[in-house]
VEXBA-662686 format. One record per residue: residue number from 0; residue in three letters; x, y, z of N, C-alpha, C in turn. Coordinates in steps of 0.001 Angstrom, whole numbers. Each point is the difference from the previous one (the first is absolute). Layout:
BEGIN
n->NUM&res->ALA&n.u->X&n.v->Y&n.w->Z&ca.u->X&ca.v->Y&ca.w->Z&c.u->X&c.v->Y&c.w->Z .
...
END
This chain:
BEGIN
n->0&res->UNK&n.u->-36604&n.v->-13129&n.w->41957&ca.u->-558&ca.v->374&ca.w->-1257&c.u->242&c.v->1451&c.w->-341 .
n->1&res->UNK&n.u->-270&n.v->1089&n.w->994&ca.u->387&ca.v->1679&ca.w->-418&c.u->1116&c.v->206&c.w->-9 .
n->2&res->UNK&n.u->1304&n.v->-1076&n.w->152&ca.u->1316&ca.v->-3&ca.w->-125&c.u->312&c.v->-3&c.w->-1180 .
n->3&res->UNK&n.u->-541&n.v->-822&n.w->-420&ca.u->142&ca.v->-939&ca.w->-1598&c.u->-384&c.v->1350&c.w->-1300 .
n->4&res->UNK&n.u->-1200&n.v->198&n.w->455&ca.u->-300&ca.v->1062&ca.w->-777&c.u->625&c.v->1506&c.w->-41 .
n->5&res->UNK&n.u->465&n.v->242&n.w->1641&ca.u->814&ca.v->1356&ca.w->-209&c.u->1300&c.v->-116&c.w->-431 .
n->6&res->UNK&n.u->756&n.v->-1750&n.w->-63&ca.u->1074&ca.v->-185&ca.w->-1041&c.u->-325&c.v->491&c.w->-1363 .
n->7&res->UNK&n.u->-1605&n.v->-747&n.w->-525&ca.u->-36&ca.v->406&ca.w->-1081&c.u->-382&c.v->1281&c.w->-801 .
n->8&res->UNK&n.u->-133&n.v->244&n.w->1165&ca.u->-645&ca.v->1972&ca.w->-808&c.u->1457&c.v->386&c.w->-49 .
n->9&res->UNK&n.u->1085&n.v->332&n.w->659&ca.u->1199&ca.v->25&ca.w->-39&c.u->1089&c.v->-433&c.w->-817 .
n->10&res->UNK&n.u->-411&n.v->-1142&n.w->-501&ca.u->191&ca.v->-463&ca.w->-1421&c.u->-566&c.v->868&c.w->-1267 .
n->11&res->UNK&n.u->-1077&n.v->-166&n.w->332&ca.u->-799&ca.v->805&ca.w->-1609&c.u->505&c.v->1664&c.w->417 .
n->12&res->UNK&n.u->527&n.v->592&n.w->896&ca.u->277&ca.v->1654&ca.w->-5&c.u->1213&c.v->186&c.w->-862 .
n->13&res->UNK&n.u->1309&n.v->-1610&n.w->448&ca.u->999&ca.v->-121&ca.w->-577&c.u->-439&c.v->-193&c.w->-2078 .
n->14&res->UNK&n.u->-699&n.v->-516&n.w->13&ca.u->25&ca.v->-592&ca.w->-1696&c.u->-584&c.v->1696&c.w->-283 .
n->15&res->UNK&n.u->-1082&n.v->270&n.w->613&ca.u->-713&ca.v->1434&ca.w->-619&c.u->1390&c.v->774&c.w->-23 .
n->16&res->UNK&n.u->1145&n.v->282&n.w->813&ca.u->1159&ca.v->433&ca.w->234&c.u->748&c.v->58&c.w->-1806 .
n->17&res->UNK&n.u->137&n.v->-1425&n.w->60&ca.u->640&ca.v->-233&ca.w->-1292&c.u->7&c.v->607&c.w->-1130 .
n->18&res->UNK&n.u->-2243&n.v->-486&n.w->0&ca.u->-16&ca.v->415&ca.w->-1391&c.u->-492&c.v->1253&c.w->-43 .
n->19&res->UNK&n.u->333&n.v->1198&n.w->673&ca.u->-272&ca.v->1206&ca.w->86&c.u->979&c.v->668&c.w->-1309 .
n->20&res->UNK&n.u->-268&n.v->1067&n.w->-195&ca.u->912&ca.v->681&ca.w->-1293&c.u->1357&c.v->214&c.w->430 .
n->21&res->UNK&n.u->533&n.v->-189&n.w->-1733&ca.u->1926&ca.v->-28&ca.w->311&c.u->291&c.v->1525&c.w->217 .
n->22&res->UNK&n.u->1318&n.v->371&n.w->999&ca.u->546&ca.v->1383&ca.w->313&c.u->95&c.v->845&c.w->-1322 .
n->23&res->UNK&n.u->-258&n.v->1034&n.w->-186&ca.u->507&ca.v->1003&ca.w->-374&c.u->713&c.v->639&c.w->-16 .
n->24&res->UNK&n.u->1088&n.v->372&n.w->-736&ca.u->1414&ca.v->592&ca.w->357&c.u->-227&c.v->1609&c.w->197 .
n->25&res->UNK&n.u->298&n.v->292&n.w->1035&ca.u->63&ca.v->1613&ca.w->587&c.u->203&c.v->994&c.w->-941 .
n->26&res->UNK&n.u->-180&n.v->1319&n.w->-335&ca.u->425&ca.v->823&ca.w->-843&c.u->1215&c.v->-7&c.w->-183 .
n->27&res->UNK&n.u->1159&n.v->-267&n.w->1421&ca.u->1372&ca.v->488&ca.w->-385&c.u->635&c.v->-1370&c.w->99 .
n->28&res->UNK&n.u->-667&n.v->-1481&n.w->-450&ca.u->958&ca.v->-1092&ca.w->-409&c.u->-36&c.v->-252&c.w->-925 .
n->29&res->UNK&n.u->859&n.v->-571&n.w->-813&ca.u->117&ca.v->76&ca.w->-1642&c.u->-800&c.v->-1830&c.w->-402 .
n->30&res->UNK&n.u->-477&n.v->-24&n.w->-608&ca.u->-362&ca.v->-1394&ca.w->-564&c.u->913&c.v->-939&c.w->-339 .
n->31&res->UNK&n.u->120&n.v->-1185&n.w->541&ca.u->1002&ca.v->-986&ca.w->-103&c.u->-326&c.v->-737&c.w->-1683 .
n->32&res->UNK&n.u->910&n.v->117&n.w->-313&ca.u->335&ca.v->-737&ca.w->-1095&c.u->351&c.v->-1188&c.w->-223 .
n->33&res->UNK&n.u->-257&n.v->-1291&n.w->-583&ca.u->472&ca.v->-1253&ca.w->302&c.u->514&c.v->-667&c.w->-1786 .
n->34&res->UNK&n.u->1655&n.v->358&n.w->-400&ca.u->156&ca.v->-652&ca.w->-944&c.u->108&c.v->-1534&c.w->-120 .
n->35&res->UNK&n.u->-561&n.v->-491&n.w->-785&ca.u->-95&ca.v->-1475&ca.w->-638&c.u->1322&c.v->-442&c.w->-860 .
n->36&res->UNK&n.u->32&n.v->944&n.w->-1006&ca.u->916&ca.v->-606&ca.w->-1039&c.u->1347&c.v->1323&c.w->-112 .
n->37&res->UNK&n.u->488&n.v->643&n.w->-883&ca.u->1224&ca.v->534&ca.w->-256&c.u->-429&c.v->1314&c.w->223 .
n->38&res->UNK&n.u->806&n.v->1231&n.w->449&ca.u->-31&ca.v->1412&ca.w->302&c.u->580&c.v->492&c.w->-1465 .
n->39&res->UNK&n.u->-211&n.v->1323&n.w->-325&ca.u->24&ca.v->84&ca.w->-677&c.u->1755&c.v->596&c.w->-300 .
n->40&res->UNK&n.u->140&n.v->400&n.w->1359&ca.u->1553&ca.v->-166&ca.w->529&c.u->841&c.v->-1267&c.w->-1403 .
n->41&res->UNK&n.u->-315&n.v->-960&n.w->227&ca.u->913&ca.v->-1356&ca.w->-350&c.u->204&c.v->540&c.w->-1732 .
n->42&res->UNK&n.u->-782&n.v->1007&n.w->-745&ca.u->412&ca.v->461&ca.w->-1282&c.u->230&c.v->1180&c.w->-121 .
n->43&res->UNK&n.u->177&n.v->477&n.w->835&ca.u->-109&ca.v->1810&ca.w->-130&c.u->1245&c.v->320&c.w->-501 .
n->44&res->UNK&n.u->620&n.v->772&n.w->-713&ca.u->-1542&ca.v->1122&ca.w->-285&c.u->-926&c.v->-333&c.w->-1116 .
n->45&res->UNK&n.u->-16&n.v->-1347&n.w->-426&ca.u->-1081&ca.v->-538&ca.w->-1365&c.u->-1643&c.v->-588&c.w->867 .
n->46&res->UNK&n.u->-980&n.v->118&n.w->-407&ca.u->-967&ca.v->-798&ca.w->412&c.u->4&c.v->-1335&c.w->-342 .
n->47&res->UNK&n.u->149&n.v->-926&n.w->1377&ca.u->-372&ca.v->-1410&ca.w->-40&c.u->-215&c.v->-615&c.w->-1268 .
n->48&res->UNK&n.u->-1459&n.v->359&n.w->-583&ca.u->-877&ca.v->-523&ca.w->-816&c.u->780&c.v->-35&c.w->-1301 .
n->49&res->UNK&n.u->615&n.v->887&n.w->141&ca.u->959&ca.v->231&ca.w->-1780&c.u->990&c.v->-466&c.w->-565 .
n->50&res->UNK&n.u->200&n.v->-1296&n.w->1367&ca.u->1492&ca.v->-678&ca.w->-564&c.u->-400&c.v->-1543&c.w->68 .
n->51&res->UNK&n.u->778&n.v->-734&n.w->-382&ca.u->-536&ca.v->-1289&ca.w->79&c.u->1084&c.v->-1207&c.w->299 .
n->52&res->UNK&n.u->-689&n.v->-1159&n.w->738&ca.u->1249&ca.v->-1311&ca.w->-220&c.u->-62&c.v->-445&c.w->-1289 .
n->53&res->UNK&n.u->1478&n.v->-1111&n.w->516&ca.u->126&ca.v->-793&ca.w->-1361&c.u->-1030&c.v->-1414&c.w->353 .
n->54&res->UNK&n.u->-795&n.v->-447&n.w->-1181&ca.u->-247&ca.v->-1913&ca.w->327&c.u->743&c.v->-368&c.w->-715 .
n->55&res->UNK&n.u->681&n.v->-822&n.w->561&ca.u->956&ca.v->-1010&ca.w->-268&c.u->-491&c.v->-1014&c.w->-1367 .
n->56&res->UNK&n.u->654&n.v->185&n.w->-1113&ca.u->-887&ca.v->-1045&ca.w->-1128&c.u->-1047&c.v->-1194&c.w->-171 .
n->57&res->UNK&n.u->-929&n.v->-375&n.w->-289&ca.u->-718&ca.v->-1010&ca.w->97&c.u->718&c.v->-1488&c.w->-403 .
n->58&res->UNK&n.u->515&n.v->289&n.w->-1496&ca.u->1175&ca.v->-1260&ca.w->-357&c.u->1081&c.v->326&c.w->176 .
n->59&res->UNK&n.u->784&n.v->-799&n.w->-313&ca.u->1266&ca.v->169&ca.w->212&c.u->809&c.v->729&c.w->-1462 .
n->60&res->UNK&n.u->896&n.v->1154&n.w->390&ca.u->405&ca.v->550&ca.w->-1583&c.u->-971&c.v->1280&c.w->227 .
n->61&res->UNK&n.u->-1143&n.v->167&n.w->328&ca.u->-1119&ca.v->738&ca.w->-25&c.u->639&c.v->1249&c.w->689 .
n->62&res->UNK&n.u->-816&n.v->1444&n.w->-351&ca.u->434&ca.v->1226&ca.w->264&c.u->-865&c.v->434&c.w->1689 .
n->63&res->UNK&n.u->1106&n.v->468&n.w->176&ca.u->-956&ca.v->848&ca.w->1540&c.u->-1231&c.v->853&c.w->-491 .
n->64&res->UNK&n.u->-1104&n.v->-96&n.w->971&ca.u->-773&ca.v->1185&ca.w->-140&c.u->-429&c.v->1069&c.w->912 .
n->65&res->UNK&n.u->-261&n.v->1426&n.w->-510&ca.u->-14&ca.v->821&ca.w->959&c.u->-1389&c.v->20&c.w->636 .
n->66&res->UNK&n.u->-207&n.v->-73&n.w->1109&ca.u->-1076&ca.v->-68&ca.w->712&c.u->-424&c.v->419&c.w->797 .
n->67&res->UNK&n.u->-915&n.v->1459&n.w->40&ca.u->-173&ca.v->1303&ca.w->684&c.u->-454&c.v->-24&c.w->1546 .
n->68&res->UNK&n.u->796&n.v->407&n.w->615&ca.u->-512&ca.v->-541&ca.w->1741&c.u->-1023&c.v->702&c.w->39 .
n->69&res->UNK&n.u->-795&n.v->-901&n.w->684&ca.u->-1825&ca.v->73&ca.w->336&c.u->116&c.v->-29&c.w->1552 .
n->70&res->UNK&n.u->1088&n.v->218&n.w->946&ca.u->-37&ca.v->685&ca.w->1036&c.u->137&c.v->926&c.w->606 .
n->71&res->UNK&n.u->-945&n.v->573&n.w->1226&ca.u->256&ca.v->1541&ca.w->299&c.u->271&c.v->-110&c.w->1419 .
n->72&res->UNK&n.u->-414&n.v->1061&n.w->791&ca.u->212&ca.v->214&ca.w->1268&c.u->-1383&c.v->-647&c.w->701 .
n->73&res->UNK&n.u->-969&n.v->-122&n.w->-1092&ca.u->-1584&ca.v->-758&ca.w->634&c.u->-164&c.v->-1129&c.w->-311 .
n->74&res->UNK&n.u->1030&n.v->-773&n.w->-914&ca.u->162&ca.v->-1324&ca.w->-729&c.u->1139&c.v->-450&c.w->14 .
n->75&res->UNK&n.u->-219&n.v->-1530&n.w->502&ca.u->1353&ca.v->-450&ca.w->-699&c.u->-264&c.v->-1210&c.w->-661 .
n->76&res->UNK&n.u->253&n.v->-251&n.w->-989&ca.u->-213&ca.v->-996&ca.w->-1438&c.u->1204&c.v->-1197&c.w->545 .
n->77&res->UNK&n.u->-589&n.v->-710&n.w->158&ca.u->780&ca.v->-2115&ca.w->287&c.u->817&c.v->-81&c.w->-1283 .
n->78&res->UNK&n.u->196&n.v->442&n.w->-1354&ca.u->-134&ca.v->85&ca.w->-1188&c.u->1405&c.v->674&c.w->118 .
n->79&res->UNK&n.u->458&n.v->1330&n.w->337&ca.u->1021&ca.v->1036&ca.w->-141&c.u->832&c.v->-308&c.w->1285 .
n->80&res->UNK&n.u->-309&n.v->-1004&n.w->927&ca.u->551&ca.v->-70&ca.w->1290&c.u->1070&c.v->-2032&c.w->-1058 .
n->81&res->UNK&n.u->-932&n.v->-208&n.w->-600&ca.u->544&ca.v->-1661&ca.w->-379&c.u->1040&c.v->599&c.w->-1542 .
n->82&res->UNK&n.u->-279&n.v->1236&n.w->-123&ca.u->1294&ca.v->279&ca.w->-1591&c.u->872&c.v->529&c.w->737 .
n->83&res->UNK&n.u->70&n.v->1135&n.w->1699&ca.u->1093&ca.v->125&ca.w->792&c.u->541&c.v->-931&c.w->437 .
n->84&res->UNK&n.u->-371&n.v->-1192&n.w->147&ca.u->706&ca.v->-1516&ca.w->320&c.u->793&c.v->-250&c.w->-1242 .
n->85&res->UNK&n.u->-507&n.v->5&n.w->-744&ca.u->481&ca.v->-616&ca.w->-1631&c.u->1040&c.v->1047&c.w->-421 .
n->86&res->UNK&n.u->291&n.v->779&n.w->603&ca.u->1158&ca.v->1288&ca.w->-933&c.u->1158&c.v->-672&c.w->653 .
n->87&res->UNK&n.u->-231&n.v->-549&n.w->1329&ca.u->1703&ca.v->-176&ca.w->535&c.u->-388&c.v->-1897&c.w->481 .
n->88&res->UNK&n.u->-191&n.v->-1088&n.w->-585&ca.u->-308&ca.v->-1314&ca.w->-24&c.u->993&c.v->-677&c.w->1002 .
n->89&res->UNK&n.u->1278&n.v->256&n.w->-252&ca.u->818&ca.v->245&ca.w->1161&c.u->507&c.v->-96&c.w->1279 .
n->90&res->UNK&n.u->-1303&n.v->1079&n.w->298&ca.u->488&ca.v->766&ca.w->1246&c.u->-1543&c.v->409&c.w->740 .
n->91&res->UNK&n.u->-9&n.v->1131&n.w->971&ca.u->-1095&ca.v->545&ca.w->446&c.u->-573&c.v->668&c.w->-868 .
n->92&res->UNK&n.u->-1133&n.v->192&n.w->126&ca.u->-1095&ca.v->843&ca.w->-853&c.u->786&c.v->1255&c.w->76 .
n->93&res->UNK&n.u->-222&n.v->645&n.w->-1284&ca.u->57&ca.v->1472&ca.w->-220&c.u->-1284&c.v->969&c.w->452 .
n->94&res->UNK&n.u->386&n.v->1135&n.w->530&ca.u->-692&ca.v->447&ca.w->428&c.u->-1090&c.v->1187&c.w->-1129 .
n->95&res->UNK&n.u->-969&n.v->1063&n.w->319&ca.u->-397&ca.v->411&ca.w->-591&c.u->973&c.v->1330&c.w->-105 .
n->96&res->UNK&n.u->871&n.v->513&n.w->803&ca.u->777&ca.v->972&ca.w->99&c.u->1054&c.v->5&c.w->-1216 .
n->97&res->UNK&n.u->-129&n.v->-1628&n.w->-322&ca.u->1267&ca.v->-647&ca.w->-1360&c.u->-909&c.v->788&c.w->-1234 .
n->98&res->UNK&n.u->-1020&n.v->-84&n.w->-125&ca.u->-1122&ca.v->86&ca.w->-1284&c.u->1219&c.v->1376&c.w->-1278 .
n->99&res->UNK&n.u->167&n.v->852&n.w->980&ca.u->691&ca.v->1089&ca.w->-1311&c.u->1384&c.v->-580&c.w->-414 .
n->100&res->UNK&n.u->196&n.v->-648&n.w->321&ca.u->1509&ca.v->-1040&ca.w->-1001&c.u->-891&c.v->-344&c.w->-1475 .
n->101&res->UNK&n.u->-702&n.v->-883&n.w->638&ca.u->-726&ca.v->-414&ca.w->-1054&c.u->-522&c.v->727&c.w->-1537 .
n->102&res->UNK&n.u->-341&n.v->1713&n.w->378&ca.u->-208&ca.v->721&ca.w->-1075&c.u->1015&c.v->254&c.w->-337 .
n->103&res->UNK&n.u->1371&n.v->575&n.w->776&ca.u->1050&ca.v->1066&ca.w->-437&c.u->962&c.v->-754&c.w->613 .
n->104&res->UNK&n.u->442&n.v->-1307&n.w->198&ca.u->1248&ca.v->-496&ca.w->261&c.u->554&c.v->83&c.w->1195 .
n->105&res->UNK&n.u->973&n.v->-1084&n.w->-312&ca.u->740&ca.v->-172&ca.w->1995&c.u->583&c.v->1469&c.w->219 .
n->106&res->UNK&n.u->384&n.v->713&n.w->-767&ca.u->545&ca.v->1171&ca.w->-25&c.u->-1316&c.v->1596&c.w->840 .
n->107&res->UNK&n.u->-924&n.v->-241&n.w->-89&ca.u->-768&ca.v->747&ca.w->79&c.u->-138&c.v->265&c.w->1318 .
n->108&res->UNK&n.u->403&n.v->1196&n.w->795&ca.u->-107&ca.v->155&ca.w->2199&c.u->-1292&c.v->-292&c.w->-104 .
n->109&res->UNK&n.u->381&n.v->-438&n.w->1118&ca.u->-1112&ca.v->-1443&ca.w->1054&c.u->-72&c.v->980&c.w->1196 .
n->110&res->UNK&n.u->-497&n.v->-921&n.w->762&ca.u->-243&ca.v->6&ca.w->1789&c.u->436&c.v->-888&c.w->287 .
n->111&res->UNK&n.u->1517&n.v->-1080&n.w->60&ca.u->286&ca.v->-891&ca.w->645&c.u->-519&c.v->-447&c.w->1734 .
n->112&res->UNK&n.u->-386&n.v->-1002&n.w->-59&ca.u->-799&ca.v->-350&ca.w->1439&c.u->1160&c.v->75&c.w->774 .
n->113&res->UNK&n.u->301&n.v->405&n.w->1323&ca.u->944&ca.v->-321&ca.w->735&c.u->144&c.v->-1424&c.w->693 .
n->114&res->UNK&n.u->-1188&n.v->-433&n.w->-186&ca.u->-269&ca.v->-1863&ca.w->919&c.u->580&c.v->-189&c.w->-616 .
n->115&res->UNK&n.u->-165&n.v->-72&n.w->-1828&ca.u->923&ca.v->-1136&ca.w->-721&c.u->1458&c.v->-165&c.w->-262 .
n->116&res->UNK&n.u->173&n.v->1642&n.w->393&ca.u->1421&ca.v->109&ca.w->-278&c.u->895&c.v->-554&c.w->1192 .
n->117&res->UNK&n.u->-804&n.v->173&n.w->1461&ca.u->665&ca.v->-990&ca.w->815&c.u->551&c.v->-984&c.w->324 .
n->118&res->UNK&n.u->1359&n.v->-485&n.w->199&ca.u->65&ca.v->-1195&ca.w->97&c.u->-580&c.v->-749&c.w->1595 .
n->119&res->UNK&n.u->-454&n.v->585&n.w->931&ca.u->-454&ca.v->-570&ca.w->443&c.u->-1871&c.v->-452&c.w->451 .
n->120&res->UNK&n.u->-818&n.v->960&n.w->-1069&ca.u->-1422&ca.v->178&ca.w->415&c.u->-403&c.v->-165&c.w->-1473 .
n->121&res->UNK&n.u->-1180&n.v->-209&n.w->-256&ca.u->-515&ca.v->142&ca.w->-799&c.u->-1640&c.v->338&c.w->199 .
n->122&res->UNK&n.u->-266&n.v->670&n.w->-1498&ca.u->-1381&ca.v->693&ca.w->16&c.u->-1115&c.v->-687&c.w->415 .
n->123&res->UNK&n.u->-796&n.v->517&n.w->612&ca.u->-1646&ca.v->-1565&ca.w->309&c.u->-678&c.v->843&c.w->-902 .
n->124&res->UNK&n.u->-537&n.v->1160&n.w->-622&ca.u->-1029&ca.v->-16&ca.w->-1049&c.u->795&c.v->-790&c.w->-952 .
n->125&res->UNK&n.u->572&n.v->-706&n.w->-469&ca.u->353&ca.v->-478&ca.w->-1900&c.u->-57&c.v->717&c.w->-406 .
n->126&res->UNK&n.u->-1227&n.v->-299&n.w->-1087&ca.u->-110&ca.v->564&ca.w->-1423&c.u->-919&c.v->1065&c.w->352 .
n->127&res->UNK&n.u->-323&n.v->278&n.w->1291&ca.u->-1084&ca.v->1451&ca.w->301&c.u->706&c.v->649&c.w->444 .
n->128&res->UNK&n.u->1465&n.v->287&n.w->-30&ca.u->741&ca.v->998&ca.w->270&c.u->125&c.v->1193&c.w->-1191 .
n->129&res->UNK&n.u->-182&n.v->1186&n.w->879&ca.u->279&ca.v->775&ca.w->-1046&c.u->1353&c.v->474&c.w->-665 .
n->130&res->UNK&n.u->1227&n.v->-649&n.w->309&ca.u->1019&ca.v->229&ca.w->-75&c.u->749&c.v->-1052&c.w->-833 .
n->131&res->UNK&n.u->872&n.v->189&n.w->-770&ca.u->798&ca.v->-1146&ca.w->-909&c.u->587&c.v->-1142&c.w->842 .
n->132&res->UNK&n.u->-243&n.v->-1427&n.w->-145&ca.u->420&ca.v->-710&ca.w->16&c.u->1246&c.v->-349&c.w->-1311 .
n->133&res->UNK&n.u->618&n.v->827&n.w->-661&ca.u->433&ca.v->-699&ca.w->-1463&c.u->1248&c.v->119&c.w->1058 .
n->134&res->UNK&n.u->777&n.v->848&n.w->457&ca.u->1412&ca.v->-71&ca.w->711&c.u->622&c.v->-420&c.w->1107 .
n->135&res->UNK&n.u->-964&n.v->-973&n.w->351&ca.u->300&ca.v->-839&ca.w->798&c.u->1340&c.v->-963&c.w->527 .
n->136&res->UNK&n.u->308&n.v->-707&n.w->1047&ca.u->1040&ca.v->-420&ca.w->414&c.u->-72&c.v->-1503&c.w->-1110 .
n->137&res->UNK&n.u->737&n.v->0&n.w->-1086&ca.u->137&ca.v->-921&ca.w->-785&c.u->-1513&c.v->-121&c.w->-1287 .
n->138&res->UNK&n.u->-377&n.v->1010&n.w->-424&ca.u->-649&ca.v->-62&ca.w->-1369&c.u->-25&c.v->-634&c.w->-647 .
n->139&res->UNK&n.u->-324&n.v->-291&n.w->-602&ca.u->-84&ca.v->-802&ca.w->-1112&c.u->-457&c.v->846&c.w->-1267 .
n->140&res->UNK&n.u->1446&n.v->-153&n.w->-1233&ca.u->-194&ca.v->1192&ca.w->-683&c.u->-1551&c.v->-568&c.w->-1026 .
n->141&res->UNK&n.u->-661&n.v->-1152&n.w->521&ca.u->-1598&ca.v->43&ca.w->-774&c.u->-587&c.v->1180&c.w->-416 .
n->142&res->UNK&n.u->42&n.v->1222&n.w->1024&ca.u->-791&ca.v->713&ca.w->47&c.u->794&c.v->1766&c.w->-359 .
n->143&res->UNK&n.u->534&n.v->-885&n.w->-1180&ca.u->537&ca.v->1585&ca.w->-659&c.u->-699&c.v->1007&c.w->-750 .
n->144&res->UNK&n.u->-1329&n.v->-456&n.w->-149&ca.u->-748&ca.v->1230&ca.w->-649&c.u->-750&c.v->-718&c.w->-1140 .
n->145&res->UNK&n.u->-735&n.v->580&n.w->-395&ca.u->-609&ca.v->-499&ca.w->-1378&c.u->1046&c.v->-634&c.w->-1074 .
n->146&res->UNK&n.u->-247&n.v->-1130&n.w->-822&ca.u->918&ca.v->-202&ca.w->-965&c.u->-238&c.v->787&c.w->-1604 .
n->147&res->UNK&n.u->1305&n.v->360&n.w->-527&ca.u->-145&ca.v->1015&ca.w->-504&c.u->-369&c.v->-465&c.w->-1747 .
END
């Protein structure tokens, strides 16, 4: 029986263990940061927020519309990740690094991703890369820029 119980006090030191308070980061470690959605890298030098995808028309004949990305580095919108699918229908998702084609044309310097340009690797973020997917190994000229 005083076995049983000095298992269990030993138990409850471990749970009191647990739920004791989370670490504190030292004066000289920097606070970890944890992005969710796009850096602000993937538009620079423009802010994220100020450029937008295309949606693809509702009918058919129907005009694109511009549609202001509602993702940041603390968000990422299901919404702006499913119109980076829809720019290249194709092919692989476009990434968020693609987004400044979209204002100022295929013409406009990028950050080409080096995964995509590989022919033998490719990128694992997708469309959370901060780097262009548009010049990729076989493009698809879908994704030439806004239509004019």
């Amino acid at each position: 029986g005083e076995e049983a119980m000095e298992d269990q006090g030993g138990k409850q030191e471990e749970v009191e263990a647990l739920e004791s308070e989370p670490e504190v980061a030292s004066e000289d470690e920097e606070p970890l940061q944890v992005l969710v959605g796009p850096s602000q890298l993937a538009s620079a030098p423009w802010a994220i927020n100020d450029l937008w995808l295309l949606q693809p028309p509702k009918e058919e004949g129907g005009a694109f519309e511009k549609v202001m990305i509602s993702s940041s580095p603390d968000v990422l919108r299901l919404s702006d990740t499913k119109l980076l699918a829809a720019a290249r229908p194709d092919g692989l998702p476009l990434s968020f690094g693609y987004i400044v084609h979209l204002r100022f044309g295929r013409r406009q310097p990028c950050r080409p991703c080096m995964f995509e340009k590989s022919k033998t690797r490719s990128c694992r973020r997708s469309w959370l890369c901060d780097f262009c997917h548009l010049h990729t190994r076989g493009a698809s000229g879908a994704a030439d820029g806004p239509p004019e």
